[in-house]
NUVO-304054 format. One record per residue: chain; x, y, z of N, C-alpha, C in turn; residue number from 1. Coordinates in nm, 2 decimals, decimal comma, always signed. Layout:
# residues N
A X Y Z X Y Z X Y Z NUM .
...
# end
This chain:
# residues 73
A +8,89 +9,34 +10,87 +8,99 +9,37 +10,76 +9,04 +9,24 +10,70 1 .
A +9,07 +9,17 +10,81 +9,17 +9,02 +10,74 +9,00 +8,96 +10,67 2 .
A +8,90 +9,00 +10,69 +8,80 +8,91 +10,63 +8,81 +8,96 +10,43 3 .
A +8,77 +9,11 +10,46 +8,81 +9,18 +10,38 +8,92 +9,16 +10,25 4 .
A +9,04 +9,12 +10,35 +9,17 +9,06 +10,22 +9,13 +8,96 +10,15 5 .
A +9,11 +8,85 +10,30 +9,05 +8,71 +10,20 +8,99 +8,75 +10,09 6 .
A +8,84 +8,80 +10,10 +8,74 +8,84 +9,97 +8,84 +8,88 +9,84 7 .
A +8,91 +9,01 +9,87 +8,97 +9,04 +9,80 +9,07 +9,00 +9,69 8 .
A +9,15 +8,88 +9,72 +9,26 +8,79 +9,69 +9,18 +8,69 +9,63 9 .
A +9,08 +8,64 +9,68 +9,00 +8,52 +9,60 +8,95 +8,58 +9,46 10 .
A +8,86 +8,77 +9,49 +8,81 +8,75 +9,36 +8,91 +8,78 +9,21 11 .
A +9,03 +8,90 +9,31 +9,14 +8,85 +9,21 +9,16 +8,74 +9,09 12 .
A +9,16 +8,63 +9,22 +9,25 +8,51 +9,12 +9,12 +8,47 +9,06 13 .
A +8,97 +8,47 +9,07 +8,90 +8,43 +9,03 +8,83 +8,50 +8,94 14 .
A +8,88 +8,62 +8,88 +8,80 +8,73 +8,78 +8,88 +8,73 +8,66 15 .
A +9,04 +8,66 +8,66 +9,11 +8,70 +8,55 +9,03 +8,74 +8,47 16 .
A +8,95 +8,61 +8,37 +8,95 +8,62 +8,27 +8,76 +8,68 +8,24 17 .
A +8,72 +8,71 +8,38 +8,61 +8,78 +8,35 +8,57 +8,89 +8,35 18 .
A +8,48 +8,93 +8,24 +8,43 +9,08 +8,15 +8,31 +9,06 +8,22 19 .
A +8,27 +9,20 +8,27 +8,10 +9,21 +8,32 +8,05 +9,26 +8,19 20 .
A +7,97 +9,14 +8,12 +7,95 +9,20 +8,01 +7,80 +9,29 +8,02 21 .
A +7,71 +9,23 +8,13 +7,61 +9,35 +8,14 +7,67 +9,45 +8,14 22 .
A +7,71 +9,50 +8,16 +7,78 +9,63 +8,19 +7,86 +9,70 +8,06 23 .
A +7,88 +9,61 +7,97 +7,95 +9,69 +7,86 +8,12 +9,66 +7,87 24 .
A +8,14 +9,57 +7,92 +8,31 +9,58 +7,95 +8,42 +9,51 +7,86 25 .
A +8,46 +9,57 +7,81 +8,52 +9,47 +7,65 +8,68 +9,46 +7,68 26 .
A +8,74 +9,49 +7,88 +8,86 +9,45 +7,85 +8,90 +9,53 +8,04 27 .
A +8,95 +9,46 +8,09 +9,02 +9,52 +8,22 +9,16 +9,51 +8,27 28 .
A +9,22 +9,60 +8,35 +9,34 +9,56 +8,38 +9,32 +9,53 +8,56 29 .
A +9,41 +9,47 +8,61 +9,39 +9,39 +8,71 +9,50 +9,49 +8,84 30 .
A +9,44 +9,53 +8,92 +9,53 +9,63 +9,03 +9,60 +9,72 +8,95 31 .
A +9,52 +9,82 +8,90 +9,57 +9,90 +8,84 +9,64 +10,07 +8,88 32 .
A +9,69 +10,13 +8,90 +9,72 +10,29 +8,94 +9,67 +10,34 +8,87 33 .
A +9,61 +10,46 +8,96 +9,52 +10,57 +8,88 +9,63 +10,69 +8,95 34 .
A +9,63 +10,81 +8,87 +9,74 +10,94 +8,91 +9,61 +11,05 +8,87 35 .
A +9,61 +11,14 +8,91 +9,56 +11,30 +8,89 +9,67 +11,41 +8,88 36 .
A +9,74 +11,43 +8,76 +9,89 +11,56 +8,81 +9,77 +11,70 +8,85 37 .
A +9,62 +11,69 +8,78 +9,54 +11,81 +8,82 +9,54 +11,83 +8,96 38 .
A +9,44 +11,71 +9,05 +9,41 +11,73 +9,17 +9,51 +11,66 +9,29 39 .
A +9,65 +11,64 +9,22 +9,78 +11,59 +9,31 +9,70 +11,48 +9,35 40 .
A +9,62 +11,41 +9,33 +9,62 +11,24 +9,36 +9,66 +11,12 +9,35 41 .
A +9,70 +11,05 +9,40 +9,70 +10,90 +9,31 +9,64 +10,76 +9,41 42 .
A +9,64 +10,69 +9,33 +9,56 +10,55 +9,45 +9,60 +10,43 +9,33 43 .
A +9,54 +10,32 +9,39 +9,54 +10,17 +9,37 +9,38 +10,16 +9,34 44 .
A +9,36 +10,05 +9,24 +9,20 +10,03 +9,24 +9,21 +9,88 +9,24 45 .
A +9,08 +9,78 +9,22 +9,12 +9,65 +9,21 +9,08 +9,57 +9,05 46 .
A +9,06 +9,65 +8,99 +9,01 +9,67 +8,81 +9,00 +9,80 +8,77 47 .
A +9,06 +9,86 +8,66 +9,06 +9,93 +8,55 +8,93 +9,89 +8,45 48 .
A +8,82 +9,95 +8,42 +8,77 +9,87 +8,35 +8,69 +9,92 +8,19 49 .
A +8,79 +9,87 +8,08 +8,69 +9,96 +7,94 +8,61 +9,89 +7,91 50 .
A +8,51 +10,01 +7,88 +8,37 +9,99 +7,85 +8,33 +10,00 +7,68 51 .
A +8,26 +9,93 +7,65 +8,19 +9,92 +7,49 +8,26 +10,07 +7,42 52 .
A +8,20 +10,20 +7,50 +8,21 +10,29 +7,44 +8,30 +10,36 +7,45 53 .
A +8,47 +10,35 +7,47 +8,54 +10,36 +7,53 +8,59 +10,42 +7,61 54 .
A +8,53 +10,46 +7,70 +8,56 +10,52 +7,82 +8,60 +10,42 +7,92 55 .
A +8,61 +10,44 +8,06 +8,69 +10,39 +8,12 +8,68 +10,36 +8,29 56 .
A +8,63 +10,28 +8,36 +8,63 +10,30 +8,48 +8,66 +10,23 +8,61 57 .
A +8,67 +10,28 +8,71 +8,77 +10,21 +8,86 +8,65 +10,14 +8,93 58 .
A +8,72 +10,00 +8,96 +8,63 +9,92 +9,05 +8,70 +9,87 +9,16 59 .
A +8,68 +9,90 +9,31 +8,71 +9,86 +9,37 +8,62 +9,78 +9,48 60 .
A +8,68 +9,62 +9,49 +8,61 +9,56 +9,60 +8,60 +9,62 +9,72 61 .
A +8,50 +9,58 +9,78 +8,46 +9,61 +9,93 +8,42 +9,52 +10,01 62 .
A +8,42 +9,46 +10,13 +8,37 +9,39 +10,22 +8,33 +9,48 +10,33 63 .
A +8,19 +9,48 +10,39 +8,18 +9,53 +10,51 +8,06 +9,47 +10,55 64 .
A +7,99 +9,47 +10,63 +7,88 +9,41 +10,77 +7,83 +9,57 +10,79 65 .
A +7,71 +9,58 +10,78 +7,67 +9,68 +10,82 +7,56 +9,65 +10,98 66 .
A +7,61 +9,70 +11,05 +7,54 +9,63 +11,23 +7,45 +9,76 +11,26 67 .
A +7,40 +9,90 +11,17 +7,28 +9,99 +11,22 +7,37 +10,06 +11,28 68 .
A +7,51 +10,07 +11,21 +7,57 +10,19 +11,27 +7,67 +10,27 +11,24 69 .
A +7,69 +10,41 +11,17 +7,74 +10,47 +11,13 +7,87 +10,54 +11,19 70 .
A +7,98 +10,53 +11,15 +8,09 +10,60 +11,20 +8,08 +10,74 +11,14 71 .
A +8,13 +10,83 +11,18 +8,20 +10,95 +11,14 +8,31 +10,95 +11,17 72 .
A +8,45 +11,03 +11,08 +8,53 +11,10 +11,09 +8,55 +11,26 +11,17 73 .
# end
């Protein structure tokens, strides 16, 4: 997990000012809140991200090592 933050905090400071523009992205907001009042949810993401056509979508970083082994819940 502390590997995890590091990644996290570097690509932060390191994405301000970047648009994935393969992808269509003409504008993001940075640690953004997403709410549902339908399905009582809410969360944190680590980009907001609008696309060409304006719709709209959550990107959240991940770090993990996969070692051939699956947890369950």
């Amino acid at each position: 997990m502390k590997k995890g933050r590091e990644v996290h905090k570097s690509k932060t400071l390191q994405s301000k000012e970047y648009l994935r523009k393969k992808l269509g992205v003409v504008d993001k907001k940075i640690d953004g809140s997403l709410v549902s009042e339908k399905y009582k949810i809410r969360g944190k993401v680590d980009e907001i991200l609008t696309l060409k056509d304006e719709s709209m979508a959550p990107l959240d970083y991940k770090f993990a090592v996969y070692n051939d082994m699956i947890f369950y819940l």
